[in-house]
C-alpha positions as CSV (number, residue, x, y, z in Angstrom):
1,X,-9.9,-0.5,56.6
2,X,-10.3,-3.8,57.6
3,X,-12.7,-6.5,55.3
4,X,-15.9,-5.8,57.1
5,X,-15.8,-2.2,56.3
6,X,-15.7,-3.2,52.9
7,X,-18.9,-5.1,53.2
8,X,-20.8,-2.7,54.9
9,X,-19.8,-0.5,52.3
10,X,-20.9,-2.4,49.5
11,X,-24.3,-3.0,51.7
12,X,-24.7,1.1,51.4
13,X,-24.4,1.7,48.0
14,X,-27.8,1.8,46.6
15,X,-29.0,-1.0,44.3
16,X,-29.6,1.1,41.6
17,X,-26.0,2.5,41.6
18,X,-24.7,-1.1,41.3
19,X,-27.2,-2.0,38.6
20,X,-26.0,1.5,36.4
21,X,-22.0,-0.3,37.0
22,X,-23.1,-3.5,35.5
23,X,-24.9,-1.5,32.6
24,X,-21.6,0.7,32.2
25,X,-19.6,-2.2,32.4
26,X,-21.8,-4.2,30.0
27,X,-21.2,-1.4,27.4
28,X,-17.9,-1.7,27.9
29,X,-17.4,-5.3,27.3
30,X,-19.7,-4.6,24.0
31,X,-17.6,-1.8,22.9
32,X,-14.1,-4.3,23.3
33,X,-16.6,-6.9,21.8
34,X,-17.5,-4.9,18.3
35,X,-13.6,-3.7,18.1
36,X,-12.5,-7.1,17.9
37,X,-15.1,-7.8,15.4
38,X,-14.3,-5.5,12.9
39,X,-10.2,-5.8,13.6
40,X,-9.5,-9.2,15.1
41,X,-9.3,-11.0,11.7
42,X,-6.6,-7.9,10.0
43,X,-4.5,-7.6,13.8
44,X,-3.9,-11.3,13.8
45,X,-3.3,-11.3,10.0
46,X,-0.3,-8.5,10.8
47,X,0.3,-10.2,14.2
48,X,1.2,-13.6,12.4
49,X,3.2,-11.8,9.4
50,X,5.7,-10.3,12.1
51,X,4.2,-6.4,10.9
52,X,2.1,-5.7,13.8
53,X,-0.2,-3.5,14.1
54,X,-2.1,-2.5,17.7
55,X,-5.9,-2.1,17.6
56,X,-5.5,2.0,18.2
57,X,-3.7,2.5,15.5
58,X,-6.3,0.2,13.3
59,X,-9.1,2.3,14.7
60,X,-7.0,5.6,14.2
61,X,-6.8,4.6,10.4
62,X,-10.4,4.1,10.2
63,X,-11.0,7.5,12.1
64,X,-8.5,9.1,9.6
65,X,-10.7,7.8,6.7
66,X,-7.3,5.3,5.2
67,X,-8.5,1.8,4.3
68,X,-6.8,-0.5,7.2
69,X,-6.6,-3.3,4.9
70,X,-4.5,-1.8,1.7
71,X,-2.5,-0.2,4.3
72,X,-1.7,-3.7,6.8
73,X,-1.3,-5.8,3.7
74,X,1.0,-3.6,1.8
75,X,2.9,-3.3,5.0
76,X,2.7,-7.6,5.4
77,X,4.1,-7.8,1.9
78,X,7.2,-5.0,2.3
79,X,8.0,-7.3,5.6
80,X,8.0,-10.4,3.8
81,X,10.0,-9.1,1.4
82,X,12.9,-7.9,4.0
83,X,11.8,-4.0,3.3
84,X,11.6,-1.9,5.9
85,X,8.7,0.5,5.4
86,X,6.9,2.0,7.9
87,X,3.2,2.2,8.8
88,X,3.5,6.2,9.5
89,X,5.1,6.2,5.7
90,X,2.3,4.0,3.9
91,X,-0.3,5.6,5.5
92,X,1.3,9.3,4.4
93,X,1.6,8.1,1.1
94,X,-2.2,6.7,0.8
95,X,-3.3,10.1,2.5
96,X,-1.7,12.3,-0.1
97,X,-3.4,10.2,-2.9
98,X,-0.7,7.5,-3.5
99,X,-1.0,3.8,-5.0
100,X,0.8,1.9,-1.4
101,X,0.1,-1.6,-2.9
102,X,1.9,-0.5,-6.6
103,X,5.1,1.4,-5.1
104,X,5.3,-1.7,-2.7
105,X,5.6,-4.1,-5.6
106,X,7.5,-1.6,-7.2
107,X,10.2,-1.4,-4.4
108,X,9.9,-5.3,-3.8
109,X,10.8,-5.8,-7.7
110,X,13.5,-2.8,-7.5
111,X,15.5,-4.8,-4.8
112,X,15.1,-8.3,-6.4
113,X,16.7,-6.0,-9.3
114,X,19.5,-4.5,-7.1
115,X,17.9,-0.9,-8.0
116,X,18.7,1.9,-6.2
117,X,15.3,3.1,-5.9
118,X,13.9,4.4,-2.0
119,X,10.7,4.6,-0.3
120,X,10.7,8.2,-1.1
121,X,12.1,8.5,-4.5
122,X,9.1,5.6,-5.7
123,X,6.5,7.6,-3.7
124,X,7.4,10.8,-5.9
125,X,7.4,9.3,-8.8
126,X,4.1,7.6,-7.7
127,X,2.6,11.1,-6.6
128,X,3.6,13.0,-10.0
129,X,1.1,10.4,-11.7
130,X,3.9,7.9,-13.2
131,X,3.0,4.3,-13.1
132,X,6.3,3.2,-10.9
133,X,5.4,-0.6,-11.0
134,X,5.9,-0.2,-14.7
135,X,8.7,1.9,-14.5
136,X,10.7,-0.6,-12.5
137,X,9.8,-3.3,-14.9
138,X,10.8,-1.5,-18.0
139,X,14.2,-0.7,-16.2
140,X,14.4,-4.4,-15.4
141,X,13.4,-6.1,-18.8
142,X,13.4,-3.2,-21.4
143,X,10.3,-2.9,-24.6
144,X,11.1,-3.4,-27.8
145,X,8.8,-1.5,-30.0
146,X,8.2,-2.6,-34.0
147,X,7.2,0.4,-36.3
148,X,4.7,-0.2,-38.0
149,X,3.2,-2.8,-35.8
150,X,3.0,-6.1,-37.8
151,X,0.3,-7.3,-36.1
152,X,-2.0,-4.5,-37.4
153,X,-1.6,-5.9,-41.1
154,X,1.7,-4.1,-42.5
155,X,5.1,-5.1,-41.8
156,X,7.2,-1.8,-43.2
157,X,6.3,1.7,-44.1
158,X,6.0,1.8,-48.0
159,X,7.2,5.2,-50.5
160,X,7.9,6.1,-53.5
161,X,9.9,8.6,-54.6
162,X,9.3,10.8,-58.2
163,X,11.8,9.0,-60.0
164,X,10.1,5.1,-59.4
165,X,12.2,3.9,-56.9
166,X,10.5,2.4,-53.9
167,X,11.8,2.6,-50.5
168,X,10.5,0.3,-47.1
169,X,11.2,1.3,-43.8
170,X,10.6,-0.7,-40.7
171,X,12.2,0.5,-37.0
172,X,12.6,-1.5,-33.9
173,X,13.1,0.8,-30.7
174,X,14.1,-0.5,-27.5
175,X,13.0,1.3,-24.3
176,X,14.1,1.3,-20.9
177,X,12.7,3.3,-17.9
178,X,16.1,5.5,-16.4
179,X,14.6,6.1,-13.2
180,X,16.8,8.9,-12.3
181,X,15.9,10.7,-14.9
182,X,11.8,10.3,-14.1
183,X,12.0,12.2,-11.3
184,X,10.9,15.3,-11.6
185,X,9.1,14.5,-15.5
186,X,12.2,14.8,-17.8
């Protein structure tokens, strides 16, 4: 086919089939349009971070009912950090009911700590309803815990015994998190 069969083959399609293209293809470019409106802003965010993130699987996470945002950001923050976390594993762990932004920090503060703690160790202990975060800071920089608190009123637990003689007591406990041994609630 030579270009003047192409014209006289545009000459017989119909007007009204050319007119129902530009309405398809108007629809099209509004589609594209609305897409980029409600993801543009969160793909460049990623895009920029060096986590990217295509606009399928931003519109796949909305279709799957996980929040896009907690997801992209937790993921910008492990990346930042030098973790290597995937989006599959965040948005697994938000799906089965998980905190993603506090076993991020939790695995960010775990490495600053050179703790041997993994993705999927933190996401357990996450899942079985322990506050990991916490966890990893109480490992890090352990409580110390005054009994009786002094700053309810009374600095020592007071007795006395049959005999007269008066006994005080005050403890001090200090606590730190063995994350080994939180796995699995011991």
């Amino acid at each position: 086919m030579n270009v003047s069969d192409y014209s006289l083959l545009a000459e017989a399609i119909p007007v009204s089939l050319k007119g129902l293209g530009f309405i398809v293809l108007l629809v099209f470019a509004f589609i594209v349009f609305l897409v980029v409106l409600a993801y543009g802003k969160l793909w460049l965010q990623a895009r920029l971070s060096g986590a990217p993130v295509s606009f399928g699987e931003l519109i796949g996470m909305t279709l799957r009912k996980v929040d896009s945002r907690t997801i992209v950001q937790s993921r910008i923050t492990a990346v930042q950090a030098g973790l290597d976390i995937s989006r599959q594993e965040l948005e697994s762990h938000y799906l089965a009911g998980g905190r993603v932004p506090n076993v991020v920090r939790a695995l960010i503060a775990a490495d600053r700590a050179n703790l041997n703690l993994t993705f999927k160790v933190a996401t357990a202990i996450d899942l079985a309803g322990r506050d990991i975060l916490d966890a990893v800071q109480t490992s890090v920089n352990p409580k110390v815990i005054d009994c009786p608190d002094p700053s309810k009123g009374r600095e020592t637990v007071d007795a006395v015994a049959q005999d007269g003689i008066q006994l005080k007591a005050k403890a001090r406990v200090t606590v730190r998190t063995n994350l080994q041994r939180l796995i699995g609630g011991a």
